[in-house]
C-alpha positions as CSV (number, residue, x, y, z in Angstrom):
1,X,-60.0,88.3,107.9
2,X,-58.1,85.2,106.5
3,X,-57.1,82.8,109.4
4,X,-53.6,82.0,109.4
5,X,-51.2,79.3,110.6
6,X,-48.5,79.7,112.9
7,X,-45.2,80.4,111.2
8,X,-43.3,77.5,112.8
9,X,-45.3,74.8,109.9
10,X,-42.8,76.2,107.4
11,X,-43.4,77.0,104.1
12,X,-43.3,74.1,101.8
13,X,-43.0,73.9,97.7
14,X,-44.3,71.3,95.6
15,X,-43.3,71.3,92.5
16,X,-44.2,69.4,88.7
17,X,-41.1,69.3,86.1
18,X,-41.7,68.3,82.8
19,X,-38.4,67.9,80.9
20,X,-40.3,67.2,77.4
21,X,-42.4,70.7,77.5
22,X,-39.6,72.2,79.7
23,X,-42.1,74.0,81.8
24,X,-42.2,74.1,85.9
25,X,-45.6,74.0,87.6
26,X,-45.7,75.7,91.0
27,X,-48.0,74.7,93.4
28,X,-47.6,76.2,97.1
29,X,-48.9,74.0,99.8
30,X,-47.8,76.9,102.6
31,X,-45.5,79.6,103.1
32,X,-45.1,80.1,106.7
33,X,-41.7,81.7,109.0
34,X,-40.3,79.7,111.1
35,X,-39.4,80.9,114.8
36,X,-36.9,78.8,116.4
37,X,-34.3,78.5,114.0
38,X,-34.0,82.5,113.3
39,X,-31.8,83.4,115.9
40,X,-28.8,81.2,114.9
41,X,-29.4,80.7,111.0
42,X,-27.1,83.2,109.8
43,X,-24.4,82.4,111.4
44,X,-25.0,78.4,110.4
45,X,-25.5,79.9,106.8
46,X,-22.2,81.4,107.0
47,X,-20.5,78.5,108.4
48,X,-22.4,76.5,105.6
49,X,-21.2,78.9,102.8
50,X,-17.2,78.6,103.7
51,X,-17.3,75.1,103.6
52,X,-18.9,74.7,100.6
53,X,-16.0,77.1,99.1
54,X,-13.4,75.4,100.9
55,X,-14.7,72.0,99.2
56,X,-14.5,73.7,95.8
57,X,-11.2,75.0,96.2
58,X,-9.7,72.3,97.9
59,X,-10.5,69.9,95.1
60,X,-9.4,71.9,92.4
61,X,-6.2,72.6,93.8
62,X,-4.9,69.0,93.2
63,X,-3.9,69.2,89.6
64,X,-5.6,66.5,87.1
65,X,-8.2,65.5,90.0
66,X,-10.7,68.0,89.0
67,X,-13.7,66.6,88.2
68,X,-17.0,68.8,88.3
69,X,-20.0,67.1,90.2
70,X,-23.0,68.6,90.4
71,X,-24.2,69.1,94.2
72,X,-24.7,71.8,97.0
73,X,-22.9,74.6,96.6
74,X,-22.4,78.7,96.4
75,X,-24.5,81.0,94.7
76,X,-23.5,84.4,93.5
77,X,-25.4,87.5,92.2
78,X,-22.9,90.4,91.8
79,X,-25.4,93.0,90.7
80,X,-27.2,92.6,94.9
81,X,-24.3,91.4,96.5
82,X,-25.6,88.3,97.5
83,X,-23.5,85.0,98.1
84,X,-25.4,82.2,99.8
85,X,-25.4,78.7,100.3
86,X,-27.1,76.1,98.6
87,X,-28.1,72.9,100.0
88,X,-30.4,70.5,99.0
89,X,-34.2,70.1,99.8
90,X,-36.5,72.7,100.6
91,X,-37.5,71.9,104.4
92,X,-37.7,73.6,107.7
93,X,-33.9,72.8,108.2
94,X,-32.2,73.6,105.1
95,X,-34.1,77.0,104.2
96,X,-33.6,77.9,107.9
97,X,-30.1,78.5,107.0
98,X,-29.2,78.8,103.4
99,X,-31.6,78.7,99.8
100,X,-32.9,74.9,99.0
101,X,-32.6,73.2,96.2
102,X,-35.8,71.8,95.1
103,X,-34.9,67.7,94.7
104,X,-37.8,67.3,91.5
105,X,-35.5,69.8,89.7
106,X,-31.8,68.9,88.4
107,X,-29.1,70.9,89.7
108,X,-27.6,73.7,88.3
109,X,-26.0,72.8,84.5
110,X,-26.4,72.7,81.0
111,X,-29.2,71.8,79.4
112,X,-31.3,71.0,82.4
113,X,-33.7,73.8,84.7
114,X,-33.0,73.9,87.9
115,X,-35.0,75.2,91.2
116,X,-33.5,77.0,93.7
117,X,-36.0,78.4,96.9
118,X,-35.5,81.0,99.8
119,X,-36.8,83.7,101.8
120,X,-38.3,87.1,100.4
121,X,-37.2,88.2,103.5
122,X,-33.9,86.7,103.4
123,X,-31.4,85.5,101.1
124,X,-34.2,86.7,98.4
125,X,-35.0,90.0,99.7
126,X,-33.3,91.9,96.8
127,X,-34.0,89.6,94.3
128,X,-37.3,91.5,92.6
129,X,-34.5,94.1,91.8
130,X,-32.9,92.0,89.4
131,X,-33.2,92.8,85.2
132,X,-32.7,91.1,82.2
133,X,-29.0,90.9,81.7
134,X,-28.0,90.4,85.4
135,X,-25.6,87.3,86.1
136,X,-26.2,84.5,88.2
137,X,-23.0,82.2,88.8
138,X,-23.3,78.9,90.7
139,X,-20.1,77.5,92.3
140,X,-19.3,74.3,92.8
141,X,-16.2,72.2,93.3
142,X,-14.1,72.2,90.3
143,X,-16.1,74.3,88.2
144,X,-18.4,77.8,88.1
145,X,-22.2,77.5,86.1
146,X,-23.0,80.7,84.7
147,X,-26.4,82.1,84.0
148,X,-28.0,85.3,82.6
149,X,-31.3,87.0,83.9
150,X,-34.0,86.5,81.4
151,X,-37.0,87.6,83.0
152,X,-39.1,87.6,85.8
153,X,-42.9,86.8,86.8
154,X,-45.5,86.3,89.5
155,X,-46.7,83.1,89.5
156,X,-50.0,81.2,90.9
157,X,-50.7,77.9,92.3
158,X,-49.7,75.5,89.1
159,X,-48.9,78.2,86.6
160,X,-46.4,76.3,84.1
161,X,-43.5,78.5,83.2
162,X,-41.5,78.1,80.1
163,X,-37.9,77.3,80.9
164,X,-34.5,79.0,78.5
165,X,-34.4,75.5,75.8
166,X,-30.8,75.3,76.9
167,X,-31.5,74.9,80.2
168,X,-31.7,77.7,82.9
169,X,-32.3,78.3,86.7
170,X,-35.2,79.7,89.1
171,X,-34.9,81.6,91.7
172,X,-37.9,81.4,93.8
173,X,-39.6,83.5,96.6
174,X,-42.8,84.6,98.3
175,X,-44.9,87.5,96.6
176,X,-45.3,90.0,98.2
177,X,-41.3,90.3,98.8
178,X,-42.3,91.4,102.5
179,X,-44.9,89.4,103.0
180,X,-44.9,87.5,106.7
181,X,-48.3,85.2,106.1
182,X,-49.5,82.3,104.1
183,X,-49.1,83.8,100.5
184,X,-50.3,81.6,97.3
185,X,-48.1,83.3,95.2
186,X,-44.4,83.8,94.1
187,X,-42.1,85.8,92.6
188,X,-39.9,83.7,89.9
189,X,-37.1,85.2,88.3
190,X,-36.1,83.0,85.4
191,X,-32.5,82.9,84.2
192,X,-30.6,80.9,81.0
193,X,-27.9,79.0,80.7
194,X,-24.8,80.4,79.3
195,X,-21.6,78.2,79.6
196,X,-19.7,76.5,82.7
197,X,-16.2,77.3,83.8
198,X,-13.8,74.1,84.4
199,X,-10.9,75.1,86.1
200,X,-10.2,76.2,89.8
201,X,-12.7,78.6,90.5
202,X,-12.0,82.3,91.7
203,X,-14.5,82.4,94.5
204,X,-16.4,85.4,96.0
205,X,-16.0,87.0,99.4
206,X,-17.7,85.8,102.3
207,X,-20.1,88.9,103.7
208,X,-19.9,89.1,107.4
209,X,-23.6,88.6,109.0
210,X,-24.2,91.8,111.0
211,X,-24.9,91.4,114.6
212,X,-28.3,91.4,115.8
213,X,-29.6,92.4,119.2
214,X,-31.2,89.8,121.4
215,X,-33.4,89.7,124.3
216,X,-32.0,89.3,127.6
217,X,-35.0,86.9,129.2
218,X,-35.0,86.4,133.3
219,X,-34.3,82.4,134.0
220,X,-37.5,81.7,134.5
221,X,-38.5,81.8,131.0
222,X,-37.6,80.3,128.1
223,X,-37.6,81.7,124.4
224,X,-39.3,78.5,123.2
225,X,-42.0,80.3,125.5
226,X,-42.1,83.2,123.4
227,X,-42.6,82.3,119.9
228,X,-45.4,82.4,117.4
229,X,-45.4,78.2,117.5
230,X,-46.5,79.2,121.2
231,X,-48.0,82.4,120.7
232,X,-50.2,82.5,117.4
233,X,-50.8,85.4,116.0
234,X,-51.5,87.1,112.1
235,X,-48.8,88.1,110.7
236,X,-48.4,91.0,108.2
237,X,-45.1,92.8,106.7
238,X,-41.7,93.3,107.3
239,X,-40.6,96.8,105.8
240,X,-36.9,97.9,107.0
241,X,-36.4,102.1,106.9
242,X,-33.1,104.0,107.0
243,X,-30.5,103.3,105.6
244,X,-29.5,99.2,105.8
245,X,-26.4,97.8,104.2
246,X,-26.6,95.2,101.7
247,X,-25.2,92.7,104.6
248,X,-28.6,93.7,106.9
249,X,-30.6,93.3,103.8
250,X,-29.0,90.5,101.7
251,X,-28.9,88.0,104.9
252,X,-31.1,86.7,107.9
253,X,-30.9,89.8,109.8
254,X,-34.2,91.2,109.7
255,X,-35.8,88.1,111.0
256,X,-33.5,88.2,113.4
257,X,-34.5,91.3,114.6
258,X,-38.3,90.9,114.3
259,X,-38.2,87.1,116.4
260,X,-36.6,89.3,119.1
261,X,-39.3,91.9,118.8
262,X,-41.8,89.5,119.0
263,X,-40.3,87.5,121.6
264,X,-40.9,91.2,123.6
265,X,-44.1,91.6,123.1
266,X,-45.2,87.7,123.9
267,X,-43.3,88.4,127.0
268,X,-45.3,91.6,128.0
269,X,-48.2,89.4,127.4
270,X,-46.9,86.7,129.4
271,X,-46.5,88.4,132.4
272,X,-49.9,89.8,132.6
273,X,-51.6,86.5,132.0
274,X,-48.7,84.8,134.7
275,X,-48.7,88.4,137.2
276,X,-45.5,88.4,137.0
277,X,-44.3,91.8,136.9
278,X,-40.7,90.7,137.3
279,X,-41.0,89.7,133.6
280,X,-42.0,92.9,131.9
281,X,-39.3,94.9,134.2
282,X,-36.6,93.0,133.1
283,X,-37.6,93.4,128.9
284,X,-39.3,97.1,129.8
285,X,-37.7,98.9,132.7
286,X,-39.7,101.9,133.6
287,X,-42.9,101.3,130.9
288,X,-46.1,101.0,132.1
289,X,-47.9,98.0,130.8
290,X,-51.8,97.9,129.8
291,X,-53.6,95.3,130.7
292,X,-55.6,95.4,127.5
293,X,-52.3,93.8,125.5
294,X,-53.2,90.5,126.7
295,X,-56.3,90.3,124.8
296,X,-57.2,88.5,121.9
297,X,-54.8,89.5,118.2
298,X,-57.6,91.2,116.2
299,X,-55.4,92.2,113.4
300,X,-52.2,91.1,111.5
301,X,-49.3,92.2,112.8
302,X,-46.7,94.5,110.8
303,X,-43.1,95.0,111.6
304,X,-41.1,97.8,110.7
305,X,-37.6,98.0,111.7
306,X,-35.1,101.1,111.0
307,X,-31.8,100.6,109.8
308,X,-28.2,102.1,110.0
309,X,-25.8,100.6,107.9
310,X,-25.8,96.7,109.4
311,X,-26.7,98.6,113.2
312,X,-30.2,97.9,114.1
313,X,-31.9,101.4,115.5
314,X,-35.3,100.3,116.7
315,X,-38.3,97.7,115.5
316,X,-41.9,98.5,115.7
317,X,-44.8,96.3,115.9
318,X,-48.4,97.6,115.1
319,X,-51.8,95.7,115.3
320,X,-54.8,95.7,117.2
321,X,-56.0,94.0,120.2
322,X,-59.8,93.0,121.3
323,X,-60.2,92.9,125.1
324,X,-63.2,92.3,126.6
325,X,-64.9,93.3,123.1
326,X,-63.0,97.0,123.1
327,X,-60.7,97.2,119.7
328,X,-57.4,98.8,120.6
329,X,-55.0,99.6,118.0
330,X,-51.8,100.1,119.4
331,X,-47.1,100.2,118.6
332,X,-44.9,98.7,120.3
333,X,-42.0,100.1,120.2
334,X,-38.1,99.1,120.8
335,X,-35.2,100.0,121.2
336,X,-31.2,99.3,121.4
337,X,-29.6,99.3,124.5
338,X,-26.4,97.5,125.1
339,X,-26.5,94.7,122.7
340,X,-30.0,94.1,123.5
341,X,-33.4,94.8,122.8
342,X,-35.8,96.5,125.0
343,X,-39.5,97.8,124.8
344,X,-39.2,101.8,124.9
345,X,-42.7,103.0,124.6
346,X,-46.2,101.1,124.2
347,X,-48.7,103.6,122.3
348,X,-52.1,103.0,121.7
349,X,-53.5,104.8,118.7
350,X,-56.6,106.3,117.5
């Protein structure tokens, strides 16, 4: 079994552009979720997106003042709904809450190839359902860049990747598209330039970011306490069931939902290695606890959560345990109650 990092080290792309060959050689030094920043990041994302419309439309409102300037700003993908912010850099901070820009890379415009990075679990999550054809608008003040799906690939560690010769843009992510560990690989879709709008722009609707049970923790305990920075284990997918709405999918919800699900079982875990039964009462009233789920991770751990519309049902986490050399593979399994989440059953299988 591969060893792997703690999410909280952050994924990080490097990049190589070479305007003469127009190609873009990828090279991933990690790509690693973050815990702390998951519970507040859409919101921030949201807040991030209106004023970066507000900025567009406020400048070209003033007649003869409007100037295009390339820059952070808006992107747009009609055919999955999506309408993010773009910032600039590709850090902890930035892709916490909106898609990076990658700072090697020009932005968005004509004749130049651009990079533009984010979650597959994300602001990405739907972009592997993207085809040729499929436009890609960037906003920025005073003017709208447009771009049309080319194609698409999965890339390797320094693959070069021929670039539209008019320019065009990137759209990058992590392959597999529900992938939750270190992952070499990612999934490029490459679009070309088309033409830029100069006028004031018509901008898209904001989505509203669905609302995302949290964990009501005793005082005692922190939720810095309960994170995989803190708590290291192997991570494995994210898969979402039911029904979910474009907003749960197209937006931070999902991590949302699986930090607090985490954040239930490290607690479970703390209070059998602190005795502190108060602990699991208040996150699992009335479910008996097994002291074997404070052993040592022996597997990755997978996350499944089920879906209604933009309403979180439940979330399950499956792995395995070793305790005192005895493998235990086990769920963990939540539930909804009240605006919060709370451990319904613990299962062990097999």
């Amino acid at each position: 079994m591969v060893n792997f990092s703690p999410r909280s080290l952050i994924r990080r792309i490097r990049l190589r552009y070479t305007m003469g060959a127009l190609l873009l050689a990828l090279a991933v030094a990690g790509i690693i979720y973050p815990m702390q920043w998951q519970h507040h990041q859409t919101t921030v994302g949201n807040q991030i997106t209106k004023k970066d419309l507000a900025k567009g439309t406020a400048v070209s409102s003033k007649s003869g003042t409007c100037t295009p300037r390339s820059g952070p700003g808006v992107l747009s993908i009609p055919a999955i709904g999506l309408v993010a912010p773009v910032e600039s850099g590709t850090s902890n901070s930035v892709l916490s809450v909106a898609l990076g820009h990658d700072s090697s890379t020009s932005w968005p415009s004509s004749g130049k190839s651009s990079l533009i990075a984010g979650h597959d679990v994300g602001f990405l999550s739907q972009d592997t359902k993207l085809v040729a054809g499929n436009a890609i608008d960037y906003i920025e003040p005073c003017a709208i860049v447009h771009f049309v799906v080319e194609s698409h690939i999965i890339s390797k560690p320094f693959q070069s990747v021929p670039m539209p010769p008019k320019g065009g843009l990137i759209l990058d992510s992590c392959w597999p598209t529900d992938a939750l560990w270190y992952t070499p690989q990612r999934y490029l879709v490459i679009a070309r330039y088309v033409s830029t709008s100069i006028s004031s722009a018509k901008t898209p609707g904001i989505p509203k970011p669905p609302s995302v049970p949290i964990v009501k923790l005793p005082r005692d305990i922190l939720a810095s306490q309960l994170s995989l920075a803190t708590n290291p284990w192997p991570m494995g997918h994210l898969r979402l069931s039911g029904t979910p709405s474009i907003s749960w999918t197209q937006s931070q919800a999902a991590l949302q939902a699986e930090t607090s699900a985490l954040e239930l079982l490290f607690a479970l875990r703390h209070s059998i290695a602190s005795a502190n039964p108060a602990l699991s009462s208040a996150v699992a009233p009335g479910v008996p606890i097994p002291g074997w789920l404070n052993g040592t991770p022996g597997s990755q751990l997978n996350v499944s959560e089920e879906v209604n519309g933009s309403t979180l049902i439940g979330v399950t986490l499956s792995s395995s345990i070793d305790s005192n050399g005895n493998i235990t593979r086990f769920s963990l399994v939540a539930a909804v109650k009240n605006s919060n989440l709370i451990v319904k059953s613990i299962q062990r299988l097999g």
